[in-house]
ROGUTI-580956 format. One record per residue (C-alpha): residue in three letters; x, y, z. Coordinates in steps of 0.1 Angstrom, whole numbers, padded with zeros to 4 digits, always signed. Example, Ala and Ser with C-alpha at 12.3 -4.5 7.8 and 13.67 -1.06 7.14 Angstrom:
2
ALA+0123-0045+0078 SER+0137-0011+0071 
END
This chain:
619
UNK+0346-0804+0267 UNK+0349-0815+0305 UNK+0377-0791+0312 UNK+0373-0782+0349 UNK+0359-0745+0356 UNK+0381-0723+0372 UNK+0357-0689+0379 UNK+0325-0676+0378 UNK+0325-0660+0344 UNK+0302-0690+0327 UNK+0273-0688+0357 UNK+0279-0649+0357 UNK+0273-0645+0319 UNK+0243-0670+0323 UNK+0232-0650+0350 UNK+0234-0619+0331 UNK+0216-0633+0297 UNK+0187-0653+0314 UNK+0179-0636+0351 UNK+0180-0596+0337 UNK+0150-0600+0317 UNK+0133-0608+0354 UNK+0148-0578+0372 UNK+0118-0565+0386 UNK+0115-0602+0402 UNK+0148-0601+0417 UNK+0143-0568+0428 UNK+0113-0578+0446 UNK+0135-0609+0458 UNK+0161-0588+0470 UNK+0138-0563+0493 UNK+0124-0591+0510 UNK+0156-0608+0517 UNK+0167-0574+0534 UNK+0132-0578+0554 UNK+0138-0614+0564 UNK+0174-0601+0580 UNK+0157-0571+0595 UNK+0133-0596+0609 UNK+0164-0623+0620 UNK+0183-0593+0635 UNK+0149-0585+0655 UNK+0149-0617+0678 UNK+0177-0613+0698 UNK+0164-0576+0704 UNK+0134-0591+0714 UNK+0153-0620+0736 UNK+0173-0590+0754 UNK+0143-0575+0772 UNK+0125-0613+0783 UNK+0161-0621+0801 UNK+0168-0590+0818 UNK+0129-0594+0830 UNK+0130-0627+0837 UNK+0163-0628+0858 UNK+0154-0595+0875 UNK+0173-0568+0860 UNK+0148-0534+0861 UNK+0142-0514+0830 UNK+0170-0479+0830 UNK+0156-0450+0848 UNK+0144-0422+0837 UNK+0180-0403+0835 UNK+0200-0427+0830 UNK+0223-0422+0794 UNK+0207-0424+0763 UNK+0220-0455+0741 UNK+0234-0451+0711 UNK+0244-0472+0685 UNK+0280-0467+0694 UNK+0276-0478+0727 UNK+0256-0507+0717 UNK+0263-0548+0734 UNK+0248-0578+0741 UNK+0252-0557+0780 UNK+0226-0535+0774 UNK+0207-0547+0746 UNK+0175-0550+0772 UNK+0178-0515+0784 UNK+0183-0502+0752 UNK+0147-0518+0739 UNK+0130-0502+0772 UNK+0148-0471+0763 UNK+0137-0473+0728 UNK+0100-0473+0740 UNK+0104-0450+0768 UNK+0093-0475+0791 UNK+0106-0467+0825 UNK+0093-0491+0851 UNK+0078-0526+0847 UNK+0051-0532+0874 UNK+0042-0564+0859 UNK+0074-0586+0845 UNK+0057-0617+0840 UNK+0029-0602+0823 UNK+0055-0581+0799 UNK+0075-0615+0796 UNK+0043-0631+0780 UNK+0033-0598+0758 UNK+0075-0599+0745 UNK+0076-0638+0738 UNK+0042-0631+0718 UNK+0060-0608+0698 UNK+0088-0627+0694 UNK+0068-0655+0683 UNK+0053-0632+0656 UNK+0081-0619+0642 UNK+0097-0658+0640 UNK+0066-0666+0622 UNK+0066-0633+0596 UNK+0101-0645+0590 UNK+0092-0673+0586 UNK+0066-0662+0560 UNK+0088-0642+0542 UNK+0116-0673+0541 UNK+0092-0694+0525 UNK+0078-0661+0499 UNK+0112-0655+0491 UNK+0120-0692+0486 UNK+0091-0690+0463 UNK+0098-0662+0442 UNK+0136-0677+0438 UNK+0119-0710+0423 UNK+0099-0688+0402 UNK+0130-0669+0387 UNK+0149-0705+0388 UNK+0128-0721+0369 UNK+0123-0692+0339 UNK+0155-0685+0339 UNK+0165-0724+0334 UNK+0137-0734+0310 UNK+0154-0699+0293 UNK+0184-0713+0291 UNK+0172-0746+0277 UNK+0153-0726+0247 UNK+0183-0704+0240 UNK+0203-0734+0240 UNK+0184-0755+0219 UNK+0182-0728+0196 UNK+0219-0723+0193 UNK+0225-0759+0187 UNK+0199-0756+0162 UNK+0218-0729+0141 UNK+0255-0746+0145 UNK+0267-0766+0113 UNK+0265-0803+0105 UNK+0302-0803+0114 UNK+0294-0800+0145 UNK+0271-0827+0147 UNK+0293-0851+0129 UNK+0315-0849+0162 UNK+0291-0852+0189 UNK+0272-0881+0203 UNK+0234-0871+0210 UNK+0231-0887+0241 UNK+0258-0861+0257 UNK+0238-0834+0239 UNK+0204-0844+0251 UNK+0223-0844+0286 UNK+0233-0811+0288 UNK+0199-0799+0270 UNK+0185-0815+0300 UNK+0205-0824+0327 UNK+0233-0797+0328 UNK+0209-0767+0320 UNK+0193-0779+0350 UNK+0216-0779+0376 UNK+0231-0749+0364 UNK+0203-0735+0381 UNK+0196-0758+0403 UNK+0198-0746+0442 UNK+0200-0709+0432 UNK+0173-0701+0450 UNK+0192-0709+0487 UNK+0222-0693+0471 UNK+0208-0659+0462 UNK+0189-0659+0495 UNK+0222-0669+0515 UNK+0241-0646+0497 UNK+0220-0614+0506 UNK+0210-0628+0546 UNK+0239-0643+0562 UNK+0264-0616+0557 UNK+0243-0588+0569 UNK+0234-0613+0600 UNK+0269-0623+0609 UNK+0280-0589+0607 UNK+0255-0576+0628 UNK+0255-0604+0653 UNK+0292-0599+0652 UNK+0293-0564+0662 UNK+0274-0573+0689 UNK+0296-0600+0703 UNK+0325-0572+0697 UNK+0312-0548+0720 UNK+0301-0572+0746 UNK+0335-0592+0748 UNK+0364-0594+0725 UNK+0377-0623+0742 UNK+0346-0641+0734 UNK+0349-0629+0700 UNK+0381-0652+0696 UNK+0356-0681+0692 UNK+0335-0670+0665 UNK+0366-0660+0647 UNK+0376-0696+0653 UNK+0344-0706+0643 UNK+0346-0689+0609 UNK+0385-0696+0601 UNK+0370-0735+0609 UNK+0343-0729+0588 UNK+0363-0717+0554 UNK+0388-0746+0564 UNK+0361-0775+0554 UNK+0349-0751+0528 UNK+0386-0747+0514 UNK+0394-0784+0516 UNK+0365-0799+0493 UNK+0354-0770+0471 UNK+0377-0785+0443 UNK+0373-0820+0450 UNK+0331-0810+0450 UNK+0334-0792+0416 UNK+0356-0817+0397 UNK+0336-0845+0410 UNK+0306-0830+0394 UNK+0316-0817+0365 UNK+0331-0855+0360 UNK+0294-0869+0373 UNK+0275-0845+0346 UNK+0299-0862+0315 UNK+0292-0897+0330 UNK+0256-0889+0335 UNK+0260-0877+0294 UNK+0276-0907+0285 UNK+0252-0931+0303 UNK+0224-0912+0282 UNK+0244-0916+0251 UNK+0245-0955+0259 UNK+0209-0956+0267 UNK+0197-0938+0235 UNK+0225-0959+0211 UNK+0209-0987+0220 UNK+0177-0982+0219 UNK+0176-0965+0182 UNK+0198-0992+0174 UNK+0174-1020+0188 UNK+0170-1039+0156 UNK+0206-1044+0149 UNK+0212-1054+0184 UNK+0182-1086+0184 UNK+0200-1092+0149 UNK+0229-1101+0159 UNK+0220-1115+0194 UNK+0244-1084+0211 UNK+0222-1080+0238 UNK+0251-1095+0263 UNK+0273-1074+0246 UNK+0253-1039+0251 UNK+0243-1050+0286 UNK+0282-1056+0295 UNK+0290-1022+0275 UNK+0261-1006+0301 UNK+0275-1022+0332 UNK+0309-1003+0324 UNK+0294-0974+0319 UNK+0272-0977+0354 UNK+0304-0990+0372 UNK+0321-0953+0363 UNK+0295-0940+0373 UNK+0288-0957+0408 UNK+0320-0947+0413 UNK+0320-0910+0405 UNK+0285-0909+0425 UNK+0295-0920+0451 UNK+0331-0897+0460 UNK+0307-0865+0449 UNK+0282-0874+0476 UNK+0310-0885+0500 UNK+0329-0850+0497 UNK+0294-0832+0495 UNK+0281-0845+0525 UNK+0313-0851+0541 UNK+0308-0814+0553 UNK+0277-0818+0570 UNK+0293-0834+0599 UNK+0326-0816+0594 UNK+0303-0786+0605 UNK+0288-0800+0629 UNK+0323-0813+0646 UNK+0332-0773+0639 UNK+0298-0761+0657 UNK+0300-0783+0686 UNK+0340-0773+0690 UNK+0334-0737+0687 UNK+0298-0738+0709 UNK+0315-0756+0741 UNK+0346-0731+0736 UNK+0321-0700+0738 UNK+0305-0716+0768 UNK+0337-0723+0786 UNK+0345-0683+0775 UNK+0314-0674+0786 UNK+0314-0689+0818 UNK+0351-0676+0827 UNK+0340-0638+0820 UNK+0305-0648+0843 UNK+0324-0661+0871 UNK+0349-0633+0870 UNK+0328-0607+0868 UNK+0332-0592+0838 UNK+0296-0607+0829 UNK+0262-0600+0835 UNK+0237-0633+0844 UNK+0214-0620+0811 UNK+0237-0613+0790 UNK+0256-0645+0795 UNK+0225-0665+0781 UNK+0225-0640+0755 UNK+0260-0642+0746 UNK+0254-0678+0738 UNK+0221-0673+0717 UNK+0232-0648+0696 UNK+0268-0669+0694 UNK+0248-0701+0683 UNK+0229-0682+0657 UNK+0264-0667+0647 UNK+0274-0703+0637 UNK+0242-0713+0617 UNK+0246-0687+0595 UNK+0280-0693+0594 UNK+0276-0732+0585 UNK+0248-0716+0559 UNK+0273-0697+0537 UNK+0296-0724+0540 UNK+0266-0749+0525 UNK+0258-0724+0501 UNK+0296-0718+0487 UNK+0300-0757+0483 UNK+0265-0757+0466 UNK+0278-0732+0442 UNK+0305-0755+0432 UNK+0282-0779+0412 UNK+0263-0747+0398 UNK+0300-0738+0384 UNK+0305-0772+0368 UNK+0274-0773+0355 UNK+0270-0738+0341 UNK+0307-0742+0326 UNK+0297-0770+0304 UNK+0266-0757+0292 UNK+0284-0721+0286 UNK+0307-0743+0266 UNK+0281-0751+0244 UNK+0267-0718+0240 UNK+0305-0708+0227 UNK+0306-0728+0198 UNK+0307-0712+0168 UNK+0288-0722+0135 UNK+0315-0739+0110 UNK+0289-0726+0081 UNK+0285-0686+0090 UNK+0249-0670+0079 UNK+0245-0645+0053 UNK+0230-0617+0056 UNK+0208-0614+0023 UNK+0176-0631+0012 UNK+0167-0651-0013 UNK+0127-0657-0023 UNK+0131-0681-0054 UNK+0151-0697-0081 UNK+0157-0679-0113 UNK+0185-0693-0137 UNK+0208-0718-0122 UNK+0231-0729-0093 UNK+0267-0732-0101 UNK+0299-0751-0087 UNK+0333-0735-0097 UNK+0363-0748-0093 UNK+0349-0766-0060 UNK+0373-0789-0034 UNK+0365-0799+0001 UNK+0375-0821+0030 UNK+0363-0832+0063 UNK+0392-0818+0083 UNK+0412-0844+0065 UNK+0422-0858+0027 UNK+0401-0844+0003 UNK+0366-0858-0010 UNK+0364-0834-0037 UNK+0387-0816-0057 UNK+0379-0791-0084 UNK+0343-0797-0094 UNK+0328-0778-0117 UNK+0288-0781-0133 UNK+0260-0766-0136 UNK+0224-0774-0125 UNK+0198-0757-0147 UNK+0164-0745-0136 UNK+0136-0771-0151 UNK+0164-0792-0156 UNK+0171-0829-0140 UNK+0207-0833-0133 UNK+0222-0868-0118 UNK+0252-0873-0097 UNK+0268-0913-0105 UNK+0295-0926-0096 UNK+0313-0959-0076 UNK+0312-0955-0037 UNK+0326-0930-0018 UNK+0334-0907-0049 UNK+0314-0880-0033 UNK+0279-0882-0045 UNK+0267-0871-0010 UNK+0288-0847-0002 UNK+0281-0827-0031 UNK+0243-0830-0019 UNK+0254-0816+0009 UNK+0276-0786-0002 UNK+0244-0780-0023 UNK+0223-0779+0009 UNK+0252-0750+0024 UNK+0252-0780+0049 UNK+0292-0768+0043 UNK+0314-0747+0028 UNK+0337-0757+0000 UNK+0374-0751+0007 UNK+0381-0739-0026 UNK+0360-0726-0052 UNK+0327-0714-0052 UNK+0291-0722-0052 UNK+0263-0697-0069 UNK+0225-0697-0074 UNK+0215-0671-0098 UNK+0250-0655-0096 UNK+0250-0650-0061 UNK+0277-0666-0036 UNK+0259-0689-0012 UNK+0278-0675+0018 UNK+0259-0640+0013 UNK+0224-0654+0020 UNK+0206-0667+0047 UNK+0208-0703+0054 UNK+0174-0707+0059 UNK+0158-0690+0033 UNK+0182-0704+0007 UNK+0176-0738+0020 UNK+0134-0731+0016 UNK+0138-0733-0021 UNK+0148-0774-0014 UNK+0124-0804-0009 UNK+0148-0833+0001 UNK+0146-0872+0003 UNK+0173-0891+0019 UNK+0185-0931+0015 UNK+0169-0932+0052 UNK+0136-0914+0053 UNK+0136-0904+0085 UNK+0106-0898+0099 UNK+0089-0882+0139 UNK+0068-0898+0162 UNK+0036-0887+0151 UNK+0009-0884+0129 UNK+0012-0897+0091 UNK-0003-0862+0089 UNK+0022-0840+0108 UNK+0052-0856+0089 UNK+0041-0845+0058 UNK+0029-0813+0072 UNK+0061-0811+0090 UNK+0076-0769+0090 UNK+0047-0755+0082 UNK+0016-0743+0103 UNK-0022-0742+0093 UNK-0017-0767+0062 UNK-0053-0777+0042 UNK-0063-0808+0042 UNK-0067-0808+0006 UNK-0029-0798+0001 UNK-0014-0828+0024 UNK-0038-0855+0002 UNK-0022-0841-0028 UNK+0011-0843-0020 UNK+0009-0879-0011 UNK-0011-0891-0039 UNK+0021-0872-0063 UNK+0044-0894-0038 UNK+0023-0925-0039 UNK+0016-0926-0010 UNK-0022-0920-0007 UNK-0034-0954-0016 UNK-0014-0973+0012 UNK-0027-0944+0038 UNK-0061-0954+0030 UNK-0055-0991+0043 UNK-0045-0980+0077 UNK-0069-0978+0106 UNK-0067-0944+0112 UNK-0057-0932+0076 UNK-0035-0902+0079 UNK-0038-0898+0124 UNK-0019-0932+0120 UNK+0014-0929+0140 UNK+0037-0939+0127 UNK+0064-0941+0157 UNK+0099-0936+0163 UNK+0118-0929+0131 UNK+0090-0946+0113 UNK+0092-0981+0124 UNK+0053-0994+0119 UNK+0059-0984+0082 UNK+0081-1002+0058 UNK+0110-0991+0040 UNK+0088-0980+0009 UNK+0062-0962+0028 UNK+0081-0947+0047 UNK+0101-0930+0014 UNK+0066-0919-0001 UNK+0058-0901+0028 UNK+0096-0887+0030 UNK+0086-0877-0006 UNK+0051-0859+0002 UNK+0069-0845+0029 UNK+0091-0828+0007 UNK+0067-0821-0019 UNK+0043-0804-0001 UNK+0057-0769-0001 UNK+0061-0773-0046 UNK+0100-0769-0037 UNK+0118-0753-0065 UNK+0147-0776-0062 UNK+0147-0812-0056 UNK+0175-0833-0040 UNK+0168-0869-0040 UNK+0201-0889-0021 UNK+0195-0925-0034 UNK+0161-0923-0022 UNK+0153-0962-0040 UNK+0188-0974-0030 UNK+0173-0990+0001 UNK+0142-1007-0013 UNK+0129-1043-0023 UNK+0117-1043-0059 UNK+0083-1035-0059 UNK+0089-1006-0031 UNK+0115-0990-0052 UNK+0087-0994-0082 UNK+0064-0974-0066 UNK+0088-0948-0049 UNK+0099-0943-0085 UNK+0066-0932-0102 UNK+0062-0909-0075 UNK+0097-0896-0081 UNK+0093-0894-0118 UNK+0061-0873-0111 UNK+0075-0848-0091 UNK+0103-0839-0111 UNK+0082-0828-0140 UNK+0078-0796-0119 UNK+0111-0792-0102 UNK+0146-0790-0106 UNK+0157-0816-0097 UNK+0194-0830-0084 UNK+0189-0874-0081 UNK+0219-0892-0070 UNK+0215-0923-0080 UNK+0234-0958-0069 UNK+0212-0976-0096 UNK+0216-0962-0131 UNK+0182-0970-0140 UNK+0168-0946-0125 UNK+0188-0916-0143 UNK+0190-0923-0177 UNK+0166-0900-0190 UNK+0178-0870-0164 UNK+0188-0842-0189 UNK+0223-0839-0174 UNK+0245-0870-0157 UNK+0276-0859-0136 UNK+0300-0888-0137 UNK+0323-0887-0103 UNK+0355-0902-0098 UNK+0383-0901-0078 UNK+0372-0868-0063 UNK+0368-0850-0094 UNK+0341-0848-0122 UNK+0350-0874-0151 UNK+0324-0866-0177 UNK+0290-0843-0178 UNK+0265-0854-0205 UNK+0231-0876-0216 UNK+0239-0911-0210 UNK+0242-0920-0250 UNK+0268-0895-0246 UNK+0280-0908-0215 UNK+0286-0945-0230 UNK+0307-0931-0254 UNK+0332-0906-0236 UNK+0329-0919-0198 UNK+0345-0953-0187 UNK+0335-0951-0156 UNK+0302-0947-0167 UNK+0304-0975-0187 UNK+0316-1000-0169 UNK+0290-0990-0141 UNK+0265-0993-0168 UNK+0275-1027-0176 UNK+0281-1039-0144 UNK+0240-1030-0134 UNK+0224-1040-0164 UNK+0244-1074-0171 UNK+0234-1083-0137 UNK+0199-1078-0146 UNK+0202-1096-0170 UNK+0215-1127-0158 UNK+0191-1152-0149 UNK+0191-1160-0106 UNK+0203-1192-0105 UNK+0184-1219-0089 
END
């Protein structure tokens, strides 16, 4: 996923997806960046007339040849402004001189203006179109498959949620605005310079071969620094967020040397990386400047050899030098602006990459409102890229009906949950509900018919109330109390300080292990799901926890379908239907007198669990 960009076609397609909806914006944008170079072009116009007064050159007479635009140089760029004004005679030069530089002032300070407007209006796009691309993107990573998950670490996908989306964007503003001034202004600088000297001219080409030399020499060193900087900066929030979800286990077994030294790697990469990006990114700054001074003292030394020969007027030398120097900013400009682009590549590749993952688990394209007969597994075998977990299940689980999933470790108890879920897609076989293949509906309608309670009830930082409200808008009062008296739940609620605005923080931690299951359990209750999946939901628990968590289970699977698997057989042996799981396949289906009789692995997990409950603890 850090493979370096080679073209524009990731920042393009960005470009294309979140900056049209704004076209009117970048219209706008656009128009006013053709006004600010109309303004630039203005000043040496404006400069022309102030030198050819000031160092005592009259105004053209009255027949003297009109001036076109073909005829056009820094020679007679004064006589061409009188001309353009029909001004004849100047009686009063100083008094002109003060009207022009007050003009000239005005026009620096309307471009000014419209600099800072445009800069605005660029931030303004920027900053929709980013936070646009952080929605979309979110959203996309919200419909790929648990697959995809598996393989990731969060830290590197908060990153590019965050940091990458960002900088994709980041800087646009001076790019866009470059983009449409310079060229215009070196071009028309540059025509000027043409007509006034082509042997001066040798300079600014100098000048811009110089210029796409520095550019040339760390555009790929700029980009693969910073695409390497953004995974760094991903794996750095990856350690941070590890180890700070995993704080419990880290004080438990006294790691925090351990994590600090894994950290210290981790910042010693990325000290490293940091500092080559900002030495080749700022290593142009005064590879420019080495350029500018080169290329100003040769125009001057140019300049100077045409005035003393000559072949050069006394105003238009100092002009020949202004409109030179303003040749080179904007040349140094676009050359800022193209090595600027090169972290907006890196940055809009990796998040482009994102966007081009596919879901594993494709959507249908059909509806489902409830549950009718049955879901059915046929014939069902899957793997995780790998040896097979599964292999040729086949049962049924019966509307109204409580069906149980046993079995030793690792037999696939979980995974079935999860094909269940359309979490994944079987490799072989089939899954049905009501006769129709799960691949033809919608995921999220299917999955709408499902309450479910994980081994680790994981729960947001926020209100006891918003967890169990959690999906669904406007919820009555009335409706959330119910569900957690069903779960159980009501009576320790009650005890807290704020009762249900208690938060309950990240993943739950102020609660315990039990509470935090009941509210798992009101959670999923709350919507009267038609089918229930409860994944070891009392596996976790201390006795009394697991008591409790079980009356509210066996309450609300009066009035669901319900799918329990169970690591402790006393909690299933009155579900209507136990599927016994072994060695990847499905040993036995039955009641669990039946079980005892036709299932040894059944058995002897039957025996295992109840003989050590009935041993007495030894003192």
């Amino acid at each position: 996923m850090t493979e370096r960009p080679r073209s524009l076609e990731p920042l393009a397609w960005l470009l294309r997806r979140h900056v049209a909806p704004y076209w009117p914006a970048v219209i706008m944008l656009l128009a006013s960046g053709l006004l600010a170079t109309l303004l630039g072009a203005l000043l040496p116009v404006l400069m022309a007339p102030i030198l050819d007064l000031a160092l005592g050159r009259p105004a053209p007479a009255a027949g003297a040849g009109r001036i076109g635009l073909g005829t056009l140089s820094l020679g007679n760029l004064g006589a061409a402004f009188f001309q353009w004004f029909s001004v004849e005679s100047v009686t009063r030069p100083f008094a002109a001189i003060l009207v022009l530089c007050a003009v000239y002032v005005g026009v620096g300070v309307l471009k000014a203006c419209v600099d800072f407007g445009n800069y605005l209006l660029a931030q303004s796009i920027r900053i929709r179109a980013g936070t646009g691309i952080q929605r979309d993107l979110f959203a996309h990573l919200l419909d790929l498959s648990m697959s995809f998950f598996n393989r990731q670490r969060t830290g590197e996908l908060v990153s590019r949620l965050e940091t990458d989306t960002r900088s994709s964007t980041s800087g646009l503003e001076m790019v866009v605005g470059a983009a449409v001034t310079a060229p215009l202004l070196i071009a028309f600088y540059s025509y000027l310079l043409v007509r006034t000297s082509p042997l001066l001219v040798v300079a600014a080409v100098g000048a811009a071969a110089l210029h796409w030399g520095v550019t040339r020499a760390i555009r790929e060193s700029i980009r693969r620094l910073a695409t390497a900087q953004f995974s760094v900066f991903a794996e750095l929030a990856s350690r941070f967020q590890e180890a700070l979800l995993s704080i419990r286990i880290i004080k438990s077994f006294g790691a925090e040397a351990f994590e600090q030294a894994r950290l210290a790697d981790v910042l010693r990469r990325m000290r490293s990386v940091h500092f080559r990006f900002g030495l080749y990114k700022h290593a142009e700054e005064p590879a420019r400047a080495v350029v500018n001074y080169t290329v100003e003292a040769s125009v001057l030394a140019l300049a100077a050899w045409e005035l003393l020969a000559g072949r050069l007027a006394v105003p238009t030398f100092f002009l020949f030098l202004y409109v030179g120097r303003a040749v080179m900013v904007q040349l140094g400009v676009l050359g800022s602006t193209y090595t600027q682009l090169q972290t907006i590549l890196a940055a809009s590749s990796r998040v482009a990459e994102l966007f081009a993952q596919a879901p594993a688990v494709k959507d249908g394209s059909e509806t489902i409102e409830a549950f009718a007969d049955r879901i059915a597994l046929r014939d069902v075998s899957f793997d995780y890229g790998g040896e097979r977990v599964l292999e040729h299940v086949t049962f049924d689980v019966k509307k109204g009906e409580v069906v149980a999933l046993v079995g030793p470790s690792g037999a696939g108890k979980s995974t079935l949950a999860d094909l269940l879920l359309r979490f994944y897609d079987p490799v072989a076989g089939v899954i049905t509900i009501d006769g129709r293949d799960l691949r033809t509906l919608r995921q999220e309608s299917y999955r709408r018919l499902f309450g479910v309670v994980s081994q680790e009830a994981l729960l947001f930082n926020a209100t006891i109330r918003e967890n169990i409200a959690y999906g669904r808008e406007g919820v009555a009062d009335a409706e959330i109390e119910r569900a957690a008296r069903i779960a159980n739940a009501d009576g320790f609620i009650g005890e807290l300080p704020e009762r249900y605005d208690t938060v309950v923080g990240d993943r739950g931690i102020r609660l315990s292990a039990g509470q935090r299951q009941r509210v798992a359990i009101a959670r999923a209750i709350l919507r009267r799901p038609a089918i229930l999946v409860l994944d070891e939901a009392t596996s976790a628990l201390d006795s009394e926890s697991e008591r409790l968590v079980q009356q509210a289970i066996d309450r609300v699977i009066r009035d669901a379908t319900s799918v329990v698997i169970a690591h402790r057989l006393s909690t299933v042996l009155h579900a209507d239907r136990i599927v016994v799981l072994n060695d990847k396949r499905v040993e036995a289906v039955g009641r669990h007198a039946e079980l005892l009789d036709r299932s040894e692995t059944y058995t002897r997990l039957y025996r295992l669990q109840f003989t050590e409950l009935a041993t007495p603890a030894r003192a």
